[in-house]
C-alpha positions in Angstrom: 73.5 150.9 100.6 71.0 150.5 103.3 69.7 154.0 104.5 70.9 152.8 108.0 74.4 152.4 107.0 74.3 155.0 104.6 73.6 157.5 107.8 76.3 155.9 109.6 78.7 156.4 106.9 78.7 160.3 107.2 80.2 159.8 111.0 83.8 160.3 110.3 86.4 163.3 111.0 88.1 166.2 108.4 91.6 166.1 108.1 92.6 169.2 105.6 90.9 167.5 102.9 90.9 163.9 103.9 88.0 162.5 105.6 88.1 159.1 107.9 85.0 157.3 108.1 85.4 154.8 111.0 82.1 153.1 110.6 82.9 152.9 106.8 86.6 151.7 108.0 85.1 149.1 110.5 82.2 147.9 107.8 84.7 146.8 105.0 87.4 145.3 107.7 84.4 143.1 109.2 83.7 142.3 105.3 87.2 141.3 104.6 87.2 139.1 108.1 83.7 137.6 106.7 85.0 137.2 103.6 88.2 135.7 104.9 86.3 133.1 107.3 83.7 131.4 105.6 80.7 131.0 108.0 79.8 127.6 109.6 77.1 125.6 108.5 75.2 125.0 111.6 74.2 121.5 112.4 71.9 120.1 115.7 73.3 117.7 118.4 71.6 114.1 117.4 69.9 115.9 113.8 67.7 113.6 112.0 69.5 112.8 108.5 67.8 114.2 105.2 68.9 111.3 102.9 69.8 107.8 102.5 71.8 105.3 100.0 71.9 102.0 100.2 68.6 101.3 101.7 65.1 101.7 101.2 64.2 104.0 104.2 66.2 104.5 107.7 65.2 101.9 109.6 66.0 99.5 107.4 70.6 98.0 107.4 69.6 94.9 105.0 72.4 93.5 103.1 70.9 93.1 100.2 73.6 92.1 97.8 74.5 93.5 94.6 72.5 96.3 92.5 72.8 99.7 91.3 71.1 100.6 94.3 72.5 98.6 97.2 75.8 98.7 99.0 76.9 96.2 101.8 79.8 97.9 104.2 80.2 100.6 102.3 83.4 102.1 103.6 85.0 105.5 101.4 83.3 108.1 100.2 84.3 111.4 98.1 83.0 114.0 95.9 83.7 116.0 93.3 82.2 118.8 93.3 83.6 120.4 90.1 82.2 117.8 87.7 78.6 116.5 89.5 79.9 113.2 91.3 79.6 111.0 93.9 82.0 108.4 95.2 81.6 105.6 97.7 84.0 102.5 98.4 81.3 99.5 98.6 83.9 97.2 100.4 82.2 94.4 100.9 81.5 94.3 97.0 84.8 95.3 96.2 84.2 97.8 93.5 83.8 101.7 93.8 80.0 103.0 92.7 79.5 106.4 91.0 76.3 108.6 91.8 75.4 111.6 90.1 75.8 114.9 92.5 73.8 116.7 94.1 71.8 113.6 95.1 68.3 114.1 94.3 66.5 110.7 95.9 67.1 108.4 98.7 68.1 105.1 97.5 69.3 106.9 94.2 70.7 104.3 91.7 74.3 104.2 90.5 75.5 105.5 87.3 78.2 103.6 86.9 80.6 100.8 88.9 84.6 100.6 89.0 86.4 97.6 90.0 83.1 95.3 88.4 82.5 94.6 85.2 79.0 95.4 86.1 76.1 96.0 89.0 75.6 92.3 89.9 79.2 91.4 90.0 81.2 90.9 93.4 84.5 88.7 92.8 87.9 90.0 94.0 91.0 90.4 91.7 94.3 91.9 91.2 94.2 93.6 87.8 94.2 97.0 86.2 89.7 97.3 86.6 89.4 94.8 89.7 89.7 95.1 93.0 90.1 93.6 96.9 88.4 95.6 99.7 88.4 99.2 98.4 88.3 101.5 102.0 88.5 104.8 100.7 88.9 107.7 98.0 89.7 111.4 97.1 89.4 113.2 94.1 91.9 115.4 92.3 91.7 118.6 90.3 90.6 117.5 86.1 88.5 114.3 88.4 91.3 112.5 88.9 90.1 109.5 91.6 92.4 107.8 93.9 91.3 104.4 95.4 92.4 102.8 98.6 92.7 99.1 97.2 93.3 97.8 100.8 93.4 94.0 100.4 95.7 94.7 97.4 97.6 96.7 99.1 97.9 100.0 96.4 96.7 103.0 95.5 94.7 102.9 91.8 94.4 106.2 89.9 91.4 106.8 87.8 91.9 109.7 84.8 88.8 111.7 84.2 86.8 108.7 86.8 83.6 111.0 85.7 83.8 110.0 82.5 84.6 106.3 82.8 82.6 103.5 81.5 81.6 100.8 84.2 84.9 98.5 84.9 87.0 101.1 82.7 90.9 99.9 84.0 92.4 101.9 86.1 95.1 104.3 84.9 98.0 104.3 87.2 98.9 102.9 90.9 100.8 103.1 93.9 102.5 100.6 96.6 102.9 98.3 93.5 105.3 98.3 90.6 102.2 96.9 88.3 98.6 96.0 88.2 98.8 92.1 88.8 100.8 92.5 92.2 99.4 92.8 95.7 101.5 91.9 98.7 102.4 94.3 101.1 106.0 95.7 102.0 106.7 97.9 104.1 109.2 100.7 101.7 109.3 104.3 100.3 107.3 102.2 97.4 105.0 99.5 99.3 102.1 99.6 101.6 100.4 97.2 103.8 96.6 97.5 104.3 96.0 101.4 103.1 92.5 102.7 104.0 92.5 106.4 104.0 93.1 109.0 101.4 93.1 112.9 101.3 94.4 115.1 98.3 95.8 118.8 98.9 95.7 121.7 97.0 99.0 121.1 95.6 98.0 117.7 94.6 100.0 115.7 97.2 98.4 112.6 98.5 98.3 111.4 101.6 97.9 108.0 102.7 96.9 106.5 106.0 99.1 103.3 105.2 97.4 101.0 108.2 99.4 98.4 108.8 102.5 99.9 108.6 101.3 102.3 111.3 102.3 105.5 109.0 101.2 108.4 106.6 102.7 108.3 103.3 102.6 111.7 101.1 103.2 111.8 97.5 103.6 114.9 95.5 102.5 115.6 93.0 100.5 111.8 92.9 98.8 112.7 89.6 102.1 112.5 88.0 103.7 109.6 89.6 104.9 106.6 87.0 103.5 103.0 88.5 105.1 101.9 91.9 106.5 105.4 92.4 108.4 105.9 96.0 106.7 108.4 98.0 107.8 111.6 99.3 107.8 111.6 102.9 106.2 109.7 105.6 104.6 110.5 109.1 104.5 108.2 112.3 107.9 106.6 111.6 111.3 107.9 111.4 112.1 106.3 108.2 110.3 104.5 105.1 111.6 100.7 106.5 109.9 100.9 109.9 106.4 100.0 110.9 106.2 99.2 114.9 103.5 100.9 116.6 103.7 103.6 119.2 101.9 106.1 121.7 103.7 109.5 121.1 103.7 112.4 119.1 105.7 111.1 116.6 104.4 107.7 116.5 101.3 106.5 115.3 98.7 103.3 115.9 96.6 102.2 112.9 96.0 105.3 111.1 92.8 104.7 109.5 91.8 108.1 107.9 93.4 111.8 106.8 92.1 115.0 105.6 94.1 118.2 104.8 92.6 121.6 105.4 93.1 124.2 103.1 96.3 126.0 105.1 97.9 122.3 104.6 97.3 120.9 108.0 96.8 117.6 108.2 94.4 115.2 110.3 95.3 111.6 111.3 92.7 109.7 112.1 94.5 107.2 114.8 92.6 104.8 115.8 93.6 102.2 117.8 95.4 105.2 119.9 92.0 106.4 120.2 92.5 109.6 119.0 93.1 112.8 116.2 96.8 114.3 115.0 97.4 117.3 113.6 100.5 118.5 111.5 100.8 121.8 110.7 101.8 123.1 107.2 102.1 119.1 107.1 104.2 119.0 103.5 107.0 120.6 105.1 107.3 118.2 107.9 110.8 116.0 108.0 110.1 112.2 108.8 108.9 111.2 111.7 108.3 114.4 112.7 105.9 115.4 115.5 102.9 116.1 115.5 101.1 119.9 116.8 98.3 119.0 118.2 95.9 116.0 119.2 92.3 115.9 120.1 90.8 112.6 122.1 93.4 112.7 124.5 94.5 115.0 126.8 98.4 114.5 125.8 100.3 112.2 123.2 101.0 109.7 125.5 97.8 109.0 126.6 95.4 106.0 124.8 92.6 106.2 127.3 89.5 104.0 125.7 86.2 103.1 125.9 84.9 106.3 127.4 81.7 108.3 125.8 82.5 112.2 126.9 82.8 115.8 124.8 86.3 115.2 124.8 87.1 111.1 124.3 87.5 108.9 121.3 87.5 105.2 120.9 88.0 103.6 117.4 87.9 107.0 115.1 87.6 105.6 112.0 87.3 109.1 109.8 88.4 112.1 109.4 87.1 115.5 107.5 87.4 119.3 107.6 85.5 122.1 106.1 86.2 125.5 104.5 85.6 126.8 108.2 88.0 124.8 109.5 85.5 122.7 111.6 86.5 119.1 111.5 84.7 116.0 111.9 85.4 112.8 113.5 83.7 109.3 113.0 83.9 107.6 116.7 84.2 103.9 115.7 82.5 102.7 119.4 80.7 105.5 120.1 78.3 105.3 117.4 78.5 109.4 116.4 80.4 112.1 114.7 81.7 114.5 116.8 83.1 118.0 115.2 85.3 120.5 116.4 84.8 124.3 115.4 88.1 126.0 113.7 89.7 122.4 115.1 93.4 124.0 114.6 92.9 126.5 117.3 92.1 124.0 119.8 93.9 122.9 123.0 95.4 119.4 122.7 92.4 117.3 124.0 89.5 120.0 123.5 85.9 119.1 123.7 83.8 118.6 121.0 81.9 121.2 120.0 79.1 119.2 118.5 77.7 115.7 117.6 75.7 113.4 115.2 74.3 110.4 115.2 73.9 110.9 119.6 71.5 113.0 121.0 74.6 114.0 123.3 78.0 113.5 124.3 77.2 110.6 126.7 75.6 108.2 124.7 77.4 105.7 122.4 74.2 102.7 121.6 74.4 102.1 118.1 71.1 102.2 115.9 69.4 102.3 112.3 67.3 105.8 112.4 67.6 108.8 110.9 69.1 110.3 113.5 71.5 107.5 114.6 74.4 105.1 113.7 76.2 101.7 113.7 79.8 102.8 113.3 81.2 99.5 114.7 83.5 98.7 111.4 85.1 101.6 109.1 83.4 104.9 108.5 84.3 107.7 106.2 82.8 111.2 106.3 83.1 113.6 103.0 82.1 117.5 103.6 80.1 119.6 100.9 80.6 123.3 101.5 78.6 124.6 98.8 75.5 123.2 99.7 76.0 122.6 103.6 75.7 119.1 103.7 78.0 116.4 105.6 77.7 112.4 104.2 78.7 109.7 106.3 79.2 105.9 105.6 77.3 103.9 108.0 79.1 100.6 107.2 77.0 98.7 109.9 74.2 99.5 108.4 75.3 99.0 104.8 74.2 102.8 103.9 75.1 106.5 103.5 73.6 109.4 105.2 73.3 112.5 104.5 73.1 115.2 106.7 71.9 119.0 105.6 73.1 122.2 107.9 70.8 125.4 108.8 72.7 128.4 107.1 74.6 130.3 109.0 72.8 133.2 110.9 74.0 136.4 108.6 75.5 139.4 109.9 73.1 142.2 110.6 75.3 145.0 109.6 72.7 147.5 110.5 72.3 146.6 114.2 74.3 148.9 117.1 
């Protein structure tokens, strides 16, 4: 024990033969609340990034077609920490690229390719190991990958992804009763244009089914047989409607989700300009409303196009942290805003933070290291262990990655 503390610790009070240490007391309940609440990572307004995919250096948003190395409107991207890997949706290529994790280089080469036979290969199909516009991803406990097969219109599943060969077949799928169809519906079974994807802890998926202007959650998704019905579904009272709406039940082109670890969920909502949270989400009957929103002071507001600490236009993604903190791609204003221990917050909070923007007022888009062309689709994945935060800059046909100072530690000893 520190000699400091260890002094402290004989402060206390004799009761018969008990003794009560209140500075001992106080020390291990401040542990437990430490331990409890993980500290935030601490990132800088407008911080230059610390690594790049996709391209060469950070000034540079070439598309430069298809390689082991390149990506062109790179979309989705997840990680799974448990087995080493790295996931991002190359859209525009329609195919899913692998990276070893931790990254160790900028421009770091693919180990492997999903929905491609191979590196150099582009073409669009409806089978089991092609695909049409992959948007996004999540990853499962035992590496089980989910992919977002927009244009398809279906959720793929990839057993043990870390381990497949390049253009392995996929090994299950969702919105579709088999691997060779594709149009959309709009059913307990079918989707229409899904882009986001998040996994809980329980193994439900959710799915930001665009089109139909709804989240679909499927339990226990690892387990589902082929063209499965899901389980329940958000921004619509029922599994047959789709019509859009500006309330707190009804949702606009839902583009993203992410679950924190208490099971609340995070609608990115776009063309509503703004975020939805549902709290303990898996419980939630149909159509239900949501708890909170942040972008808009109410949920009946869609105010657009402004660049504040407190607006949205276009978010596109969605992520939270062990802490709590979630982060927001702004589609138009070119940044990522985050939001500390987000579930706390009023509906229509201010930011606490932002990347890619030197502040809260500007929205330009640029290729730096510190900025951003987030124009199309973005996606935003969140690594805990190692304090880093990756974003896809589809614009710019590249990922950054962004590393966090570590949290100023407690000094125990002080007062």
């Amino acid at each position: 024990m520190n000699p400091s503390l260890r002094s402290r610790a004989h402060v206390g009070i004799h009761r018969g033969n008990a003794r009560i240490d209140f500075s001992l007391v106080a020390l291990l309940v401040l542990s437990a609340v430490v331990l409890a609440h993980p500290a935030q990572a601490q990132f800088t307004n407008g911080q230059d990034a610390f690594r790049v995919l996709g391209q060469a250096d950070f000034t540079t948003s070439t598309q430069a077609g298809t390689a082991t190395t390149t990506l062109d409107g790179p979309s989705g991207v997840c990680l799974d920490l448990t087995n080493g890997k790295m996931y991002i949706a190359d859209e525009d290529d329609h195919r899913v690229l692998r990276f070893e994790y931790p990254l160790t280089s900028d421009q770091q080469a693919a180990e492997a390719v999903l929905g491609q036979a191979d590196f150099t290969s582009s073409s669009t199909g409806t089978t089991a190991a092609t695909m049409n516009n992959p948007s996004g991803c999540a990853v499962g406990s035992g590496g089980t990958l989910f992919v977002a097969d927009q244009r398809n219109n279906r959720i793929l599943r990839f057993d043990s992804a870390h381990t497949k060969a390049s253009g392995a077949d996929a090994d299950g799928v969702l919105g579709q009763a088999d691997f060779t169809s594709g149009n959309d519906g709009t059913s307990a079974a079918r989707l229409d244009e899904p882009e986001g994807l998040a996994l809980d802890g329980d193994g439900r998926l959710y799915v930001a089914d665009r089109a139909n202007n709804r989240v679909l959650r499927f339990d226990d998704a690892t387990s589902k047989s082929d063209g499965a019905s899901a389980d329940g579904v958000l921004g619509q009272a029922d599994f047959t409607s789709s019509s859009g709406g500006v309330t707190a039940s009804r949702m606009e082109s839902p583009y993203d989700v992410a679950v924190d670890s208490d099971g609340r969920l995070y609608v990115a909502e776009s063309f509503n300009s703004r975020v939805l949270r549902f709290d303990d989400a898996a419980s939630k009957s149909n159509g239900a409303d949501a708890d909170g929103v942040l972008g808009q002071a109410d949920f009946t507001s869609r105010v657009a196009g402004t660049t504040s600490a407190s607006s949205m236009t276009l978010p596109y993604g969605v992520a939270v942290d062990a802490s709590g903190r979630l982060y927001v791609s702004d589609g138009s204003g070119n940044r990522v805003l985050f939001f500390d221990d987000a579930a706390s917050k009023s509906n229509g909070a201010d930011a606490d933070g932002v990347l890619g923007q030197a502040d809260f007022t500007s929205g330009s888009s640029s290729t730096t290291a510190s900025g951003v062309n987030l124009q199309q689709r973005s996606d935003i994945a969140v690594d805990d262990t190692n304090e880093q935060l990756y974003i896809t800059d589809t614009s710019n046909n590249r990922l950054l990655g962004f590393q966090a100072a570590s949290p100023t530690p407690i000094d125990f000893t002080d007062g």
